[in-house]
Structure formats: structure tokens, C-alpha cells
C-alpha positions as CSV (number, residue, x, y, z in Angstrom):
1,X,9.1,22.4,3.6
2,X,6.1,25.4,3.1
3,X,4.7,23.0,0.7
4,X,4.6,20.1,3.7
5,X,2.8,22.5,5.8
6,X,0.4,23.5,3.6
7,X,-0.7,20.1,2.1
8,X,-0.5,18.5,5.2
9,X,-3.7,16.9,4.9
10,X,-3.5,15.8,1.2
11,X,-0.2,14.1,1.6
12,X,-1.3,12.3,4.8
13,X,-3.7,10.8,2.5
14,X,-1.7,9.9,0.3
15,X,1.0,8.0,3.5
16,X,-2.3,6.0,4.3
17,X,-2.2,4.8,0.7
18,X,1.4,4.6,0.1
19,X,1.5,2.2,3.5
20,X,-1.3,-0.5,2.0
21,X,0.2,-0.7,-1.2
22,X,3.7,-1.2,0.3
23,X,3.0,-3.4,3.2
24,X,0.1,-5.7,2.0
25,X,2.3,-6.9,-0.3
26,X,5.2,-7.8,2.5
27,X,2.3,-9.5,4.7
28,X,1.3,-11.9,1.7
29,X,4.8,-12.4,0.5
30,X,6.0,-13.6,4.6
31,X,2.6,-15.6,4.0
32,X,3.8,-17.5,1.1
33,X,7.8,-17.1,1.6
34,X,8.5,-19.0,4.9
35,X,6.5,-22.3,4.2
36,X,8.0,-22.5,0.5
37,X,11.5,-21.4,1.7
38,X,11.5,-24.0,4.8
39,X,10.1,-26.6,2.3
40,X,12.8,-26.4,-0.3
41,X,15.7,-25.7,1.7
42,X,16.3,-29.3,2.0
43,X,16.2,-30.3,-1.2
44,X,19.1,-29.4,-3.0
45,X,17.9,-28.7,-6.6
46,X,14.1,-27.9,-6.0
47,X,16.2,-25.0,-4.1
48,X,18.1,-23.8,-6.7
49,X,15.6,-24.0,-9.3
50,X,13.3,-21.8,-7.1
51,X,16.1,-19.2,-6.1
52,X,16.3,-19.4,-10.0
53,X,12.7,-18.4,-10.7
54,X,12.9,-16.2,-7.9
55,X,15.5,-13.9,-9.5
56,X,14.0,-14.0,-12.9
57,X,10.7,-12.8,-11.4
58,X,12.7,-10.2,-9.7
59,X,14.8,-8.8,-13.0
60,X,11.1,-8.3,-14.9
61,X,10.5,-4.4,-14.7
62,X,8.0,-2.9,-12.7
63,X,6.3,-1.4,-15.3
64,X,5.8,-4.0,-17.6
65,X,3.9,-5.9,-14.7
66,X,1.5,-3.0,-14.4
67,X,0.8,-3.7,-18.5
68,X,0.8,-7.2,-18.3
69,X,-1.0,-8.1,-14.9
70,X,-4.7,-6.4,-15.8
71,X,-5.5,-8.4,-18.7
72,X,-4.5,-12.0,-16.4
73,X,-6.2,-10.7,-13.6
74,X,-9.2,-9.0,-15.3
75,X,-8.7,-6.1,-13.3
76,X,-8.2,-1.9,-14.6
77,X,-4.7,-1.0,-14.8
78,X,-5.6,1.8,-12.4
79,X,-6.8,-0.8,-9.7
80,X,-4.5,-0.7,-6.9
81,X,-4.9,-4.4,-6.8
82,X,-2.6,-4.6,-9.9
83,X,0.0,-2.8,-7.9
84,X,-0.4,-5.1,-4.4
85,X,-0.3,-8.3,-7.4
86,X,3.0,-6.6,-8.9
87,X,4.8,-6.2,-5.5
88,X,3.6,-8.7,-4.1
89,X,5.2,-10.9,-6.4
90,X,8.7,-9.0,-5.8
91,X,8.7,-9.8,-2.0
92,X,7.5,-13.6,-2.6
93,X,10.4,-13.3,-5.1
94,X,13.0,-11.6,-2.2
95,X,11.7,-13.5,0.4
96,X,11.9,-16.9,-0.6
97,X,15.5,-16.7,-0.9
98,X,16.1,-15.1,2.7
99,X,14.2,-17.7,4.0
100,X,16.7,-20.7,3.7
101,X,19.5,-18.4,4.1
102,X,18.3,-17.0,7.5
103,X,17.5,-20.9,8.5
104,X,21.3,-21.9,7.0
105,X,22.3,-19.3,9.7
106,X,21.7,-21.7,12.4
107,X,24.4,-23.7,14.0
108,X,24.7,-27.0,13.6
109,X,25.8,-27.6,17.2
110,X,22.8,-26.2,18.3
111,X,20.2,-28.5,16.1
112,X,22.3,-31.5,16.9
113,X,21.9,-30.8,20.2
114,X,17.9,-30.2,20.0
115,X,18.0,-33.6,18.3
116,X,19.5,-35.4,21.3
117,X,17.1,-34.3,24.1
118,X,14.1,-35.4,21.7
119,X,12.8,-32.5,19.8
120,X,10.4,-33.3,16.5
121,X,11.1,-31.9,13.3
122,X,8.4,-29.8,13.9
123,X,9.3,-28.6,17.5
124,X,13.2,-28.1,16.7
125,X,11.7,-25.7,13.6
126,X,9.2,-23.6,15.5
127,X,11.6,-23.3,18.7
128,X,15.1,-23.7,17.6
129,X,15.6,-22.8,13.7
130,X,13.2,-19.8,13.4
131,X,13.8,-17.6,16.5
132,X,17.3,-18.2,16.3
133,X,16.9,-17.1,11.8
134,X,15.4,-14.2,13.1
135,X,18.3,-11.7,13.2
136,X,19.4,-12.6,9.5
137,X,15.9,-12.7,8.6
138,X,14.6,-9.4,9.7
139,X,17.8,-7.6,8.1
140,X,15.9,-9.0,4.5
141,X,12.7,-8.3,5.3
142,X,14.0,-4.9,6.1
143,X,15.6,-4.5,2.4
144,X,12.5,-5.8,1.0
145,X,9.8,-3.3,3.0
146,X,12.1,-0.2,2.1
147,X,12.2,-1.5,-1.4
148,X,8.1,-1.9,-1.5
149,X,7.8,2.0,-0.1
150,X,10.3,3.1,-2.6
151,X,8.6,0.9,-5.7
152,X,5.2,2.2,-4.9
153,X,6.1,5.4,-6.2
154,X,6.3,4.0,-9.6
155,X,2.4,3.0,-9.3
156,X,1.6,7.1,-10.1
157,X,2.6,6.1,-13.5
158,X,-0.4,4.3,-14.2
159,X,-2.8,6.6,-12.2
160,X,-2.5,4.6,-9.1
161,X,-2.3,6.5,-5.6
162,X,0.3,6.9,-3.1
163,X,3.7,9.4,-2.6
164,X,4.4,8.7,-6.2
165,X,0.9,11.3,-7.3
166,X,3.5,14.2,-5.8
167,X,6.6,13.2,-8.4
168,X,3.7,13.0,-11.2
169,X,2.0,16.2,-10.4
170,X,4.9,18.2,-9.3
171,X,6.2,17.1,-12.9
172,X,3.0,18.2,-14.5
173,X,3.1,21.5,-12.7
174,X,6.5,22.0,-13.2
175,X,6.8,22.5,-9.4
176,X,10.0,21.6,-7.6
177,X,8.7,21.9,-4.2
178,X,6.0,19.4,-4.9
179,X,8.7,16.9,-6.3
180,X,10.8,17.6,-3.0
181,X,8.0,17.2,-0.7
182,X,7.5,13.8,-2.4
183,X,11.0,12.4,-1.9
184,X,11.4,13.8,2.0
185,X,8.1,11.5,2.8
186,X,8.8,8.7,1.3
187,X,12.5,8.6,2.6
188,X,11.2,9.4,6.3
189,X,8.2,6.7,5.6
190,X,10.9,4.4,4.6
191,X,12.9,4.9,7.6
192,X,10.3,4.7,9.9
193,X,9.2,1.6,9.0
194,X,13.0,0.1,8.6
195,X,13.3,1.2,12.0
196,X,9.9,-0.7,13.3
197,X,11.5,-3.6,11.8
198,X,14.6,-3.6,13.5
199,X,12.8,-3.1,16.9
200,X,10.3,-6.0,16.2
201,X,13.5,-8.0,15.3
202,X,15.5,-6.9,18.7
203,X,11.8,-7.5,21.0
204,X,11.6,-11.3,19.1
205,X,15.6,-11.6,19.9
206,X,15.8,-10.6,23.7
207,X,19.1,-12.9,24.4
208,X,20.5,-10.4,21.6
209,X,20.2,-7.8,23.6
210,X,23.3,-6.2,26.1
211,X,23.1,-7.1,29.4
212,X,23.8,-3.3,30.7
213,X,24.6,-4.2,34.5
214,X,27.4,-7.0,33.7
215,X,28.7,-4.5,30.7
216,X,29.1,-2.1,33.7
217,X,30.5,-4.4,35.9
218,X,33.1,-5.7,33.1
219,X,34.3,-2.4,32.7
220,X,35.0,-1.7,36.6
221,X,36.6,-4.3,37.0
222,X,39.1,-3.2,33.5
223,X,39.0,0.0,35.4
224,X,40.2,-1.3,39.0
225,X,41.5,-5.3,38.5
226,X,41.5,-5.5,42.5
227,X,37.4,-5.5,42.4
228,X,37.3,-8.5,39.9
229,X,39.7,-10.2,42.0
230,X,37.9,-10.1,44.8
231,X,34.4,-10.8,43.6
232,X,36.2,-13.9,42.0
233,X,37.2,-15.1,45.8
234,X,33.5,-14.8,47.1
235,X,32.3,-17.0,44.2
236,X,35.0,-19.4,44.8
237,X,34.3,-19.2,48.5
């Protein structure tokens, strides 16, 4: 923890680094990942063909992306580019998937119903099918944000910043503290942002959330059956 304290500033640079190449990457893969999920979904075998693709991209290993992605993109290896490129094709790869399966979530009482008072395609998708995905969606996008923070480190192998410089150097140095340092931040950077997500998720999901007076009132009236019984006379009177 000394070494937190007295590298405050350094390794504050190195969050602010660690964040863009983590969560650029997410933006551009949500960017690409809903359209292409919603569009194959209902085609059967254009959707397993891309959940397919999607997990080969998925299996290649970081590292060999870093190699192979400067000399495609005519970029240095040490361009943080090649890292937002490499990540960014891991969440397209993570996302497309959760995309029909958060849509699949949906009942199919509740779009038949949106179907027979009128709603468009287009209308039953952007007020039926994606706020009510949103739960299942936001518990992938969750796995996929922790799992950009925690792949970023991997970047200091090819000189690019972020968290991942402390691992490298601490290694270099052969200095334990520096290594620790590095793995507290990134694990409290992680859960930070895991835990933004979960609260964007529950303020996008209000009906989700517990209606604290009628819990209250439910549980008085488990406590003392006489109150239910009368409150259940006035609204039948």
C-alpha cells in the first residue's frame, strides 16, 4: 500500500490510460454488436455461422493480434491503436452473441401481445424487445468490460501503457510491491466499473426495482393477518 501512496500520481496516469484502452473498445463493440446481433437473430444459419466466427475470433490469443494487427493496419506495434483494434475485436466477438440471447429473453406473450394493439417491427424492437433484454444484456456487457480492464494489462507487453507498465516494471525491478500495487488497481478498476454497469442496468430497468412500501406492507400483514384482512374489506367496500 506505501507504494500506492507514494506513486499516487504516476499510477493515476496510468487508470486514465488503462480506462480508454478498455472502454473504447466496449463503445465500438455495443456500436457494431446490437445492429449485427438484432439482424441475424432471425435467421437461423446466418446466426450460427456468426456465433461461429465470433468464437474463433475470440479463441485467437491476445498476443498474437498485437504481432499480427500492425502490419494490416500500418500502424507501430507500440500504438495504442493496435490494442483498441485487438479488443475491440474481442467485445464485437462477446457481444454479438449476447445480443440475440438477451433479445431470446423476451416473452413471447409479451411480443404477441405488442403485435395485436398495432406495434411495427420497428416500434415493438425499440420499446418492447430492447428495454425488456436489458437485464440479460447488461450482465454480458458486464463480463466483457471486466474482461477488457483485465486484457489491457497484457498491452505492457508490447510497450503499450496502462496498469499492465506496473506488472512489467515491477518484474524488471524485481519489486513485489510494484507488482501488488498493479493487481489491487486493476481489480478495484474492475469493480468499479462492473458496478457502474449494474447501476446503469437497474436506472434503464425501473419496473425491476422493489417496491419498498408494498414489501413493508406484505410483511405486516405476514406479521399481524387481521391488518390484511381488513384492508381487503375497504377495497372490496
Amino acid at each position: 500500500m506505501r507504494y500506492l501512496v507514494d506513486n499516487f500520481s504516476e499510477i493515476a496516469g496510468f487508470t486514465r490510460t488503462h480506462l480508454y484502452l478498455a472502454l473504447v473498445p466496449l463503445l465500438i463493440g455495443l456500436v457494431i454488436a446490437i445492429p449485427v446481433g438484432t439482424l441475424v437473430r432471425r435467421v437461423p444459419w446466418v446466426r450460427r455461422t456468426t456465433v461461429t466466427l465470433a468464437s474463433l475470433a475470440y479463441t485467437i490469443p491476445s498476443l498474437a493480434l498485437f504481432v499480427i494487427i500492425p502490419p494490416l493496419a500500418g500502424i507501430p506495434a507500440i500504438d495504442p491503436l493496435n490494442v483498441v483494434i485487438a479488443l475491440s475485436i474481442y467485445s464485437v466477438a462477446l457481444l454479438v452473441i449476447a445480443v440475440p440471447v438477451a433479445l431470446d429473453s423476451v416473452s413471447a406473450a409479451v411480443l404477441d401481445a405488442s403485435d395485436a394493439i398495432g406495434y411495427s417491427r420497428l416500434r415493438r424492437a425499440l420499446t418492447v424487445e430492447f428495454p425488456l433484454a436489458i437485464p440479460v444484456f447488461v450482465a454480458n456487457l458486464r463480463v466483457v468490460a471486466v474482461t477488457n480492464i483485465s486484457m489491457v494489462t497484457v498491452g505492457a507487453l508490447i510497450g503499450v501503457g496502462g496498469l499492465g507498465k506496473l506488472f512489467t516494471q515491477g518484474y524488471q525491478r524485481n519489486y513485489p510491491d510494484e507488482i501488488v500495487a498493479g493487481i489491487i488497481v486493476v481489480l478495484v478498476l474492475a469493480l468499479i466499473v462492473d458496478r457502474a454497469l449494474y447501476l446503469v442496468g437497474r436506472w434503464c430497468t425501473p419496473w425491476l426495482r422493489t417496491d419498498r412500501p408494498t414489501l413493508a406492507r406484505r410483511l405486516r400483514t405476514a406479521i399481524d393477518p387481521a391488518k390484511g384482512v381488513g384492508a381487503s374489506k375497504e377495497v372490496g367496500a
